[in-house]
DRENDO-1510 file (C-alpha; in Angstrom, 1 decimal, always signed):
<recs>
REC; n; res; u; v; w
REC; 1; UNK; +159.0; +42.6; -95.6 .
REC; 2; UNK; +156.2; +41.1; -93.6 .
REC; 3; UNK; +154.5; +42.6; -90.8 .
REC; 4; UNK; +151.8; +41.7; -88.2 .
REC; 5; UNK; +149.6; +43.7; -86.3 .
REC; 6; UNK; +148.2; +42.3; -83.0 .
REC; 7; UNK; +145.1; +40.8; -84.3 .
REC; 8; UNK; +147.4; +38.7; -86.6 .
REC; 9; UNK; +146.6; +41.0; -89.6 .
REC; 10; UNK; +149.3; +40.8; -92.2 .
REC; 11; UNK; +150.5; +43.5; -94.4 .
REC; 12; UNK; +154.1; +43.6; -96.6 .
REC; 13; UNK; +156.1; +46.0; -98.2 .
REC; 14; UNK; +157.9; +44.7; -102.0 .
REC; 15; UNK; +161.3; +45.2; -103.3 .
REC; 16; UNK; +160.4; +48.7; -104.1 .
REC; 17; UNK; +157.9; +49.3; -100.7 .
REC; 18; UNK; +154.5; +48.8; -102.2 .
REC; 19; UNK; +152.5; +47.8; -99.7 .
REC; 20; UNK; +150.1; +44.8; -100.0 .
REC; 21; UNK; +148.1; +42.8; -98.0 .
REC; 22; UNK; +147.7; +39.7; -97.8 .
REC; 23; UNK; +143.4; +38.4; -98.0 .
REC; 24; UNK; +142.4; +34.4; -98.3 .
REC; 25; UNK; +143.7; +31.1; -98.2 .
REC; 26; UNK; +147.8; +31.0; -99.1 .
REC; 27; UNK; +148.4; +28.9; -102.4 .
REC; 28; UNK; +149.8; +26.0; -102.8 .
REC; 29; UNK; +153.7; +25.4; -103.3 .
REC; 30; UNK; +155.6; +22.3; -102.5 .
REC; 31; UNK; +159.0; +24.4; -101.9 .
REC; 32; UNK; +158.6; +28.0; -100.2 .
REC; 33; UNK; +160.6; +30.6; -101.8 .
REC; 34; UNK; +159.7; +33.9; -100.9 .
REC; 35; UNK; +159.2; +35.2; -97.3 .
REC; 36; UNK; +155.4; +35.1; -96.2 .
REC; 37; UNK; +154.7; +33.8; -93.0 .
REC; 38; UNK; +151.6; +33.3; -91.1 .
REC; 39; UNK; +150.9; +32.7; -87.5 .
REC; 40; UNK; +148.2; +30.7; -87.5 .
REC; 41; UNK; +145.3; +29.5; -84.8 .
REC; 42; UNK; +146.5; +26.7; -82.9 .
REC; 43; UNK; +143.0; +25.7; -81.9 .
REC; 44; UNK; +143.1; +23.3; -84.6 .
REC; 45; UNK; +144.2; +19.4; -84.7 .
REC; 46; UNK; +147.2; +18.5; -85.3 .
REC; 47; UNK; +148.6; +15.1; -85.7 .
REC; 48; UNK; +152.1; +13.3; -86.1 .
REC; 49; UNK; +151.7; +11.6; -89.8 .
REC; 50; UNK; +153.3; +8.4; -88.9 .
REC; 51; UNK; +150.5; +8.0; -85.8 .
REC; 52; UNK; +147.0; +8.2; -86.2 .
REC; 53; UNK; +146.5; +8.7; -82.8 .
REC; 54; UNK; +149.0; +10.6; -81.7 .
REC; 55; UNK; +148.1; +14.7; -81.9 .
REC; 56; UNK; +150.0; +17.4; -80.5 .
REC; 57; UNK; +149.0; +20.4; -78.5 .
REC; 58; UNK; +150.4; +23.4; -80.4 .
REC; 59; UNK; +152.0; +26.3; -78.7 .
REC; 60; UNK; +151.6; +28.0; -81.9 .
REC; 61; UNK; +151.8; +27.9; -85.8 .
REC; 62; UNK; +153.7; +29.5; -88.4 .
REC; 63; UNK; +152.0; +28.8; -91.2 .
REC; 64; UNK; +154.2; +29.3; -95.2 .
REC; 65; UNK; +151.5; +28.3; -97.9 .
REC; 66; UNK; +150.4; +24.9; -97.3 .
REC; 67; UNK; +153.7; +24.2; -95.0 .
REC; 68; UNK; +153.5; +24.3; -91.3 .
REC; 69; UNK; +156.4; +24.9; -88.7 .
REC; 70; UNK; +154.3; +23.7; -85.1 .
REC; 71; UNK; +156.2; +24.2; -81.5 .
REC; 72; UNK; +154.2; +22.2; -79.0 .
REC; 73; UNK; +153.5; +22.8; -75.6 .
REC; 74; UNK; +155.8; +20.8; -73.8 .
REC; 75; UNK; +157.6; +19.7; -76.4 .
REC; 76; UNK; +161.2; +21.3; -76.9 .
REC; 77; UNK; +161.1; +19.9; -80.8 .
REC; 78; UNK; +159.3; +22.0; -84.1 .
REC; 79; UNK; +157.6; +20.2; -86.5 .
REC; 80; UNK; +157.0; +20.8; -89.8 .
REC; 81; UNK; +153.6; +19.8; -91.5 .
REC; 82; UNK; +151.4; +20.2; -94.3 .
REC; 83; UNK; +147.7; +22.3; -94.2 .
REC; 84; UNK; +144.8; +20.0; -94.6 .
REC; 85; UNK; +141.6; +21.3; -96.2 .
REC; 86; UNK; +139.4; +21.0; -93.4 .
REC; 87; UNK; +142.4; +22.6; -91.1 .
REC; 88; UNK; +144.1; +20.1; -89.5 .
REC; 89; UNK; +147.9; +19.9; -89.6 .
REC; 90; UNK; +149.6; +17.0; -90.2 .
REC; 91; UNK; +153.1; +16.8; -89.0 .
REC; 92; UNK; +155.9; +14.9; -90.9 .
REC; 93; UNK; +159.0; +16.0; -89.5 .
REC; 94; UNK; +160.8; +17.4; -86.1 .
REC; 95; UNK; +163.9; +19.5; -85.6 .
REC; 96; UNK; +165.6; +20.5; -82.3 .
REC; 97; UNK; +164.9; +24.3; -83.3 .
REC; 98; UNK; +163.4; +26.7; -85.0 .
REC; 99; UNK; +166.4; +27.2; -87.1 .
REC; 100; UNK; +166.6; +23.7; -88.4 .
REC; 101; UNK; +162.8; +23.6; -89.3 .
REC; 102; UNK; +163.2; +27.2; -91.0 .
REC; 103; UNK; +165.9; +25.4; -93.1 .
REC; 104; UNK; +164.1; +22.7; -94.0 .
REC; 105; UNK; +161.7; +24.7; -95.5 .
</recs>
């Protein structure tokens, strides 16, 4: 089970409630499978894939590995996106709710 602290500091508890805590970049996966979420910084760029110069203003970011679930201010869509290496998101798909993106995970 994960859990966050107000600074954004994530620990987790195992099947058998070890606790561990998460330290560095996530890794890489192209399907997520287990449970560990991130809220990320949403001082950071991030762009619609299919438009170079389209960017959205994100509300904030949950971030699973290299995927990213982004809810915009303004914007009653989610999209999901991949982690860039310099930080930047770029989005690739939008669902009308956090359920749907979660899903499509």
């Amino acid at each position: 089970m994960l859990h966050a602290d107000a600074r954004g500091v994530e620990a987790s508890t195992d099947d058998r409630g070890t606790a561990a805590r998460r330290v560095g970049p996530p890794a890489d996966s192209r399907r997520i499978r287990d449970r560990e979420a991130v809220v990320l910084d949403a001082d950071r760029v991030v762009r619609l894939a299919l438009s170079t110069s389209r960017t959205l203003r994100p509300e904030f970011i949950l971030g699973f590995h290299s995927l990213c679930i982004v809810k915009p201010l303004y914007d009653a869509d989610w999209y999901m996106g991949s982690l860039q290496d310099d930080g930047s998101v770029d989005c690739w798909a939008a669902y009308g709710d956090l359920h749907e993106a979660l899903r499509g995970l």
